[in-house]
Structure formats: C-alpha cells, structure tokens
N, CA, C and O atoms as a GROMACS GRO file, in nm:
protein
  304
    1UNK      N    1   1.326  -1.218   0.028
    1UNK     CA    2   1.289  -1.094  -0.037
    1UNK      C    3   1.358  -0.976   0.030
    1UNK      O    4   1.378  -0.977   0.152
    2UNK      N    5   1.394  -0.876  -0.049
    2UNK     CA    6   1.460  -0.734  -0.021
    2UNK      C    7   1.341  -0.672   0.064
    2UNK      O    8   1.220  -0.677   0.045
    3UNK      N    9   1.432  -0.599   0.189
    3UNK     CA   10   1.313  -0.568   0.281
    3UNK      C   11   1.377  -0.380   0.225
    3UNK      O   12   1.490  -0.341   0.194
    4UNK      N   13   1.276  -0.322   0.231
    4UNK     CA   14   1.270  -0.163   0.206
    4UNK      C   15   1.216  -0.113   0.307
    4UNK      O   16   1.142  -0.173   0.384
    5UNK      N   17   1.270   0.064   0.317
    5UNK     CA   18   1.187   0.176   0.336
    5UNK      C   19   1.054   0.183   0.308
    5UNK      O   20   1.013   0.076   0.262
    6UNK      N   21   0.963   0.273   0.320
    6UNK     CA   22   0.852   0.364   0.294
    6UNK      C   23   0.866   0.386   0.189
    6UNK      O   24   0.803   0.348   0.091
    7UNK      N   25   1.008   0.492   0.204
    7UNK     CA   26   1.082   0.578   0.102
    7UNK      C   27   1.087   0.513  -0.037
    7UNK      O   28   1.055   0.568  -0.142
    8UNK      N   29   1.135   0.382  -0.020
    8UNK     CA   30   1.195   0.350  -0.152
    8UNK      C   31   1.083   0.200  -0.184
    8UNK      O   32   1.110   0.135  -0.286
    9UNK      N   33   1.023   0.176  -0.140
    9UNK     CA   34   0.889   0.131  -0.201
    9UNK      C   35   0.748   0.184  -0.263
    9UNK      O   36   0.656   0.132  -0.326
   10UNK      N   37   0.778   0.320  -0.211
   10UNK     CA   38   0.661   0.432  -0.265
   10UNK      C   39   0.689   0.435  -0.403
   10UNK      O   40   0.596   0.423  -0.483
   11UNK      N   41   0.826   0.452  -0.449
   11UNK     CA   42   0.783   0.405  -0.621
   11UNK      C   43   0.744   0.301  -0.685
   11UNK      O   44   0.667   0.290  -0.781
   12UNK      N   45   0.799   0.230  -0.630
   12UNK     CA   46   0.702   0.064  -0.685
   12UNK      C   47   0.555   0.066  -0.653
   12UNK      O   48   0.485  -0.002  -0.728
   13UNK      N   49   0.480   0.143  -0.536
   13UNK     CA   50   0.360   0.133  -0.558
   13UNK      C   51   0.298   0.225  -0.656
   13UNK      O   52   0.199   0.208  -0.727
   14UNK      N   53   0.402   0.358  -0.640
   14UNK     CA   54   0.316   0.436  -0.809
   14UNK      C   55   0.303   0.350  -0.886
   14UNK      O   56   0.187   0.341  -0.927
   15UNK      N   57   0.411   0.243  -0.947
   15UNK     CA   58   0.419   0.175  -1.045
   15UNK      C   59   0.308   0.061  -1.056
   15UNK      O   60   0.303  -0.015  -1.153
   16UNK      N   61   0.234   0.056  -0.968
   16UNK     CA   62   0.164  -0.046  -0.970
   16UNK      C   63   0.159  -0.190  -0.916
   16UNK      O   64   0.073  -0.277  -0.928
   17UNK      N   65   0.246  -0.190  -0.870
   17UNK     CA   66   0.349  -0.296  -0.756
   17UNK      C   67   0.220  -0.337  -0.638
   17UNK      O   68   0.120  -0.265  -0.641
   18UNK      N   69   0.223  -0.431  -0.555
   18UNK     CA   70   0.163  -0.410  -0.442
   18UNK      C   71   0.268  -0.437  -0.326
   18UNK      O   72   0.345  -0.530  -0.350
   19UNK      N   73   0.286  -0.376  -0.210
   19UNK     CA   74   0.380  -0.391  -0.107
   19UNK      C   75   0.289  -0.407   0.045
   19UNK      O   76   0.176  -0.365   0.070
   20UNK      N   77   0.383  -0.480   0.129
   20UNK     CA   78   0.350  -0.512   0.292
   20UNK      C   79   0.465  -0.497   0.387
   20UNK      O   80   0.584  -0.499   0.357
   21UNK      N   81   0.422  -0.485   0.482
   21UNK     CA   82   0.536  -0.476   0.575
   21UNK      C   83   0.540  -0.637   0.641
   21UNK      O   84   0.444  -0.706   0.674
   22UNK      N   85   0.689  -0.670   0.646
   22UNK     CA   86   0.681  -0.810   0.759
   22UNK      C   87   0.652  -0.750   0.857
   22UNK      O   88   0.759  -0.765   0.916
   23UNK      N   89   0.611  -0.710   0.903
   23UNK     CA   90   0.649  -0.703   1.082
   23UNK      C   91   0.440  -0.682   1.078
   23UNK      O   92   0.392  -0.681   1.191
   24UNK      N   93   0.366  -0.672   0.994
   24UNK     CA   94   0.222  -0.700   1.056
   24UNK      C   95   0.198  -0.812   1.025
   24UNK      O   96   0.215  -0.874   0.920
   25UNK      N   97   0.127  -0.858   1.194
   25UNK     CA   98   0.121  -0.994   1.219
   25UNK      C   99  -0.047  -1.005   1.218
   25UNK      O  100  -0.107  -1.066   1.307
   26UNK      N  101  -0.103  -0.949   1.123
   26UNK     CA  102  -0.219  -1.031   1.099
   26UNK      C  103  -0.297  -1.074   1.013
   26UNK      O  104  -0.303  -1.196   0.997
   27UNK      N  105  -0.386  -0.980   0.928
   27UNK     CA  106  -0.451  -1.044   0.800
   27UNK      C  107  -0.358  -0.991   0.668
   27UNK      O  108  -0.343  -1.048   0.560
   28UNK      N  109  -0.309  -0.882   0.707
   28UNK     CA  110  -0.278  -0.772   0.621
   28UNK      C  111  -0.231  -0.857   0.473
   28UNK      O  112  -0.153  -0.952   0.482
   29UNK      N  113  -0.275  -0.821   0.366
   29UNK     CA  114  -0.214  -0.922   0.247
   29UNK      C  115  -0.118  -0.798   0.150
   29UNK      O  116  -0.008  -0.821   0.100
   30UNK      N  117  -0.178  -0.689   0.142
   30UNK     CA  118  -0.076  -0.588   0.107
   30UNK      C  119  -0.202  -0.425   0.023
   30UNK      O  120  -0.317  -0.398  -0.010
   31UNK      N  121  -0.070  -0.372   0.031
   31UNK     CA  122  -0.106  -0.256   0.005
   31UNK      C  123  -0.156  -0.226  -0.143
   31UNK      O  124  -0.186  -0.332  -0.198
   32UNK      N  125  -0.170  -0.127  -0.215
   32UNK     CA  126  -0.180  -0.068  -0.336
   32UNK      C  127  -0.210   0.068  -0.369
   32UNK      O  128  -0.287   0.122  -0.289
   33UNK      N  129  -0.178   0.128  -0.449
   33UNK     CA  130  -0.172   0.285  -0.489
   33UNK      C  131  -0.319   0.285  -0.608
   33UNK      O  132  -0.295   0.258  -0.726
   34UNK      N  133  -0.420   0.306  -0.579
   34UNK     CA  134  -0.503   0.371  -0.708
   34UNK      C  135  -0.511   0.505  -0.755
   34UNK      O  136  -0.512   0.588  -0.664
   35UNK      N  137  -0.516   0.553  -0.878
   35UNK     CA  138  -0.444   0.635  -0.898
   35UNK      C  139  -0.508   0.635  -1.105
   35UNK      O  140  -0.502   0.550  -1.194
   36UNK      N  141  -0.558   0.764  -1.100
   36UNK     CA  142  -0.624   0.770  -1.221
   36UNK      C  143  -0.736   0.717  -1.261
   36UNK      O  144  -0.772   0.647  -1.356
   37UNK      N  145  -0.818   0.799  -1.098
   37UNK     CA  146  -0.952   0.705  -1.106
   37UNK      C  147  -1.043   0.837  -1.139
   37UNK      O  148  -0.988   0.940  -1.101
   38UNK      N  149  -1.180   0.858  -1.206
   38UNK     CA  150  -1.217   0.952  -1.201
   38UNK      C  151  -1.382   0.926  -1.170
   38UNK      O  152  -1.430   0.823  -1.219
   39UNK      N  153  -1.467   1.011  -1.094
   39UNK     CA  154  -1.602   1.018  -1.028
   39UNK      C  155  -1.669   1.124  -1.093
   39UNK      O  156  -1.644   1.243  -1.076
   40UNK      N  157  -1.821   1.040  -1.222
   40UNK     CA  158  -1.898   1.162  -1.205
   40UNK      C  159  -1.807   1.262  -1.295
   40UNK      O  160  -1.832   1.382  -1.297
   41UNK      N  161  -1.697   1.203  -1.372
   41UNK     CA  162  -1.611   1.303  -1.511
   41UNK      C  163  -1.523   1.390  -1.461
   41UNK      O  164  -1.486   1.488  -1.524
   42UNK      N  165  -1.475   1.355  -1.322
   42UNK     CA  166  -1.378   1.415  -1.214
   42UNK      C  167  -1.282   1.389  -1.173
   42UNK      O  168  -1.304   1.333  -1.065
   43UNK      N  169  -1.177   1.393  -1.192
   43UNK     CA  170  -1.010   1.314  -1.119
   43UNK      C  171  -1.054   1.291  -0.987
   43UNK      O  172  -1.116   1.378  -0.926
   44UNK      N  173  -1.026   1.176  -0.936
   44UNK     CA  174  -1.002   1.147  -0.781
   44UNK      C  175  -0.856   1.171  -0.768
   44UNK      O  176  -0.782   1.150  -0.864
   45UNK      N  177  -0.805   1.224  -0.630
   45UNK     CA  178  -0.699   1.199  -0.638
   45UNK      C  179  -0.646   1.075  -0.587
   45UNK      O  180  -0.730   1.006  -0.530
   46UNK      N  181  -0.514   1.021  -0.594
   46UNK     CA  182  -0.468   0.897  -0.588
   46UNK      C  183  -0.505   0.862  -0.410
   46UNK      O  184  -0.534   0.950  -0.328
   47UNK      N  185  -0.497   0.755  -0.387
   47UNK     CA  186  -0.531   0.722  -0.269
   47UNK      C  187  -0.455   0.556  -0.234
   47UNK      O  188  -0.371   0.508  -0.309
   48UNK      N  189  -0.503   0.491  -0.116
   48UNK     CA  190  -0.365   0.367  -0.065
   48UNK      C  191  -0.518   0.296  -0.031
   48UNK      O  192  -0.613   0.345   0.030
   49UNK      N  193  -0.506   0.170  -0.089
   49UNK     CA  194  -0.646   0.085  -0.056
   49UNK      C  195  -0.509  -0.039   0.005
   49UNK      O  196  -0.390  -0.054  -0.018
   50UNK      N  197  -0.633  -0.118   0.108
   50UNK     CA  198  -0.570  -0.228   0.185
   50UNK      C  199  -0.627  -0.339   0.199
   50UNK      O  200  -0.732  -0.359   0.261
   51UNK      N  201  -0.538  -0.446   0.125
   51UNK     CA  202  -0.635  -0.574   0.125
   51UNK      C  203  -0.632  -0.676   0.259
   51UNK      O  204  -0.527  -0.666   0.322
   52UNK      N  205  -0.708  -0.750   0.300
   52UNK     CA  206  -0.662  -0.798   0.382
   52UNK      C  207  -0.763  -0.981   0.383
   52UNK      O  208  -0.881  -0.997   0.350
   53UNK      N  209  -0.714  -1.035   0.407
   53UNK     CA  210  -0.801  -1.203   0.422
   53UNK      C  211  -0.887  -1.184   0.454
   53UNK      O  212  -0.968  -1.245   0.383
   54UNK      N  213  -0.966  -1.096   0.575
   54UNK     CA  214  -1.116  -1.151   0.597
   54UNK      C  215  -1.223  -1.020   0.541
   54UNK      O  216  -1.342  -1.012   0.569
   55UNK      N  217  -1.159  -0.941   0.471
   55UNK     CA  218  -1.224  -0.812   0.471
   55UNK      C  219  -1.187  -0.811   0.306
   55UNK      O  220  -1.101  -0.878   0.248
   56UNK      N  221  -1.291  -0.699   0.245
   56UNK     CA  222  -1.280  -0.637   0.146
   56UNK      C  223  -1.181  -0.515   0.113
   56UNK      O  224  -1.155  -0.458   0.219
   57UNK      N  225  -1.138  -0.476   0.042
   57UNK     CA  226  -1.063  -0.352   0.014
   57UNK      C  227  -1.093  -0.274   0.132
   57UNK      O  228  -1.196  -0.296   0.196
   58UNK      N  229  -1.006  -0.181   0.166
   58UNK     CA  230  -1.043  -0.111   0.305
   58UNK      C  231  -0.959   0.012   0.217
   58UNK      O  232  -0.882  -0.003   0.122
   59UNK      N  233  -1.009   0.162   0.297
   59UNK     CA  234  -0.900   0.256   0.298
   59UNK      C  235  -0.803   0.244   0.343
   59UNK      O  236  -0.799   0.164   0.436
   60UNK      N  237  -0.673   0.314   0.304
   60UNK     CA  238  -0.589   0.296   0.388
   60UNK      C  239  -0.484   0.420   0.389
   60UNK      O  240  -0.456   0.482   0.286
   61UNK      N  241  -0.418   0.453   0.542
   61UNK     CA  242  -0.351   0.596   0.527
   61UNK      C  243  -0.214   0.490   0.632
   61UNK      O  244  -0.236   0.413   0.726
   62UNK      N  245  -0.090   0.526   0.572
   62UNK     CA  246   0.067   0.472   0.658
   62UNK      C  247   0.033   0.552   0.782
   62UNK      O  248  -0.016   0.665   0.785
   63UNK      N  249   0.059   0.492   0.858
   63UNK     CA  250   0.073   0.570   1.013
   63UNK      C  251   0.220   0.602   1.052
   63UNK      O  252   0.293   0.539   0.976
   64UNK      N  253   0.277   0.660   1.121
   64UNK     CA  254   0.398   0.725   1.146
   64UNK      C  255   0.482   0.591   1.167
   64UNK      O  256   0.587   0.600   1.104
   65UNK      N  257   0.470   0.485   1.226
   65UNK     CA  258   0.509   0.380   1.240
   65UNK      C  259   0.501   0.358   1.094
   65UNK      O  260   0.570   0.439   1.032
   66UNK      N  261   0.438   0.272   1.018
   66UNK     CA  262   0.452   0.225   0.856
   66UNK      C  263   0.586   0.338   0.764
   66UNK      O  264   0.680   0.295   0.698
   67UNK      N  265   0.556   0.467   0.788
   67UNK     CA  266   0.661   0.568   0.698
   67UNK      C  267   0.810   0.534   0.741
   67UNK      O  268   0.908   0.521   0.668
   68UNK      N  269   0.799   0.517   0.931
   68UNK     CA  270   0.932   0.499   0.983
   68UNK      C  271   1.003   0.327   0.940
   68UNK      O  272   1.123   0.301   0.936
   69UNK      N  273   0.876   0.218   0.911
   69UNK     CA  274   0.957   0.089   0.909
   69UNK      C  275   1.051   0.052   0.786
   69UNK      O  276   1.025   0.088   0.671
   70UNK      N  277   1.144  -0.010   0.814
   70UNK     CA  278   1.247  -0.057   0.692
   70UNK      C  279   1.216  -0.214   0.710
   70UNK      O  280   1.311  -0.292   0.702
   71UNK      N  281   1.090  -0.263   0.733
   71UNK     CA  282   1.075  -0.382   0.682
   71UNK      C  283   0.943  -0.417   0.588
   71UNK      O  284   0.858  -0.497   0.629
   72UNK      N  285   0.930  -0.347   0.448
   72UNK     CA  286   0.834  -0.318   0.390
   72UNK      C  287   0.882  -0.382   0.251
   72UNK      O  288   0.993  -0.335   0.226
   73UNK      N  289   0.827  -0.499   0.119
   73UNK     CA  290   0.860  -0.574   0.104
   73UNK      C  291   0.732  -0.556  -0.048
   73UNK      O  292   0.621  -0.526  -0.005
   74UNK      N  293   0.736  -0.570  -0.196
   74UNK     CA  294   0.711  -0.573  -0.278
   74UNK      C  295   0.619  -0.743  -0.299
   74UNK      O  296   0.680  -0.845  -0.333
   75UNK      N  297   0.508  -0.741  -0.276
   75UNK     CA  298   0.442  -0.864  -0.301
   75UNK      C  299   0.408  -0.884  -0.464
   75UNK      O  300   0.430  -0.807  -0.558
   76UNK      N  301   0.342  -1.027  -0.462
   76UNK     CA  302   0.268  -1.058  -0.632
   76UNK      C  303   0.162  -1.012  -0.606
   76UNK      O  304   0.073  -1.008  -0.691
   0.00000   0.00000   0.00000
C-alpha cells in the first residue's frame, strides 16, 4: 500500500475513507472523519474518532508527530 502524508490523506478522510499510520505499533485499527452530524437540531462540527481492537470509538486529535509522519496509509 501507498504510504502518505497527513497532508495528502486528509482528503480521503473528508471523503470518507478510513486511514492509519504504519509506524503505530498497537491496537490502533484506523482513523475516521465524522462530519455532518447534528445535536439537539445543531451542526456539530466535524471531528477525528479512533477505532481501536480493545476499545470502543475513542476521540481523537493528530499530535504533532501524526501531522509530521509520511507513513499514513488508506485502510477498508
């Protein structure tokens, strides 16, 4: 698989894509963009949920490390 930027996987997750980085070595199963969610008749704004094997959906925010890696990778 084509390993990417931050940069240039951030549109595939607008799109609905889910993406991971190789280089985390543990549960991590991948990322996702939600986005056009609304609370109570209210836009949320978009936000980064994180799936992972032993856990449920988690929040999730890139840390300066994740924006800087170029080994970030478009999953099913």
């Amino acid at each position: 698989m084509k390993q990417m930027t931050f940069e240039a996987i951030l549109p595939e997750l607008k799109a609905g894509k889910r993406g991971v980085r190789t280089g985390w070595e543990g549960t991590e199963l991948f990322v996702v963009l939600v986005k056009d969610q609304k609370h109570e008749g209210e836009i949320v704004n978009p936000y980064f949920l994180i799936k992972t094997e032993d856990e449920a959906y988690s929040l999730w925010s890139p840390t300066d490390c994740d924006i800087l890696a170029d080994d970030w990778q478009v999953v099913a």
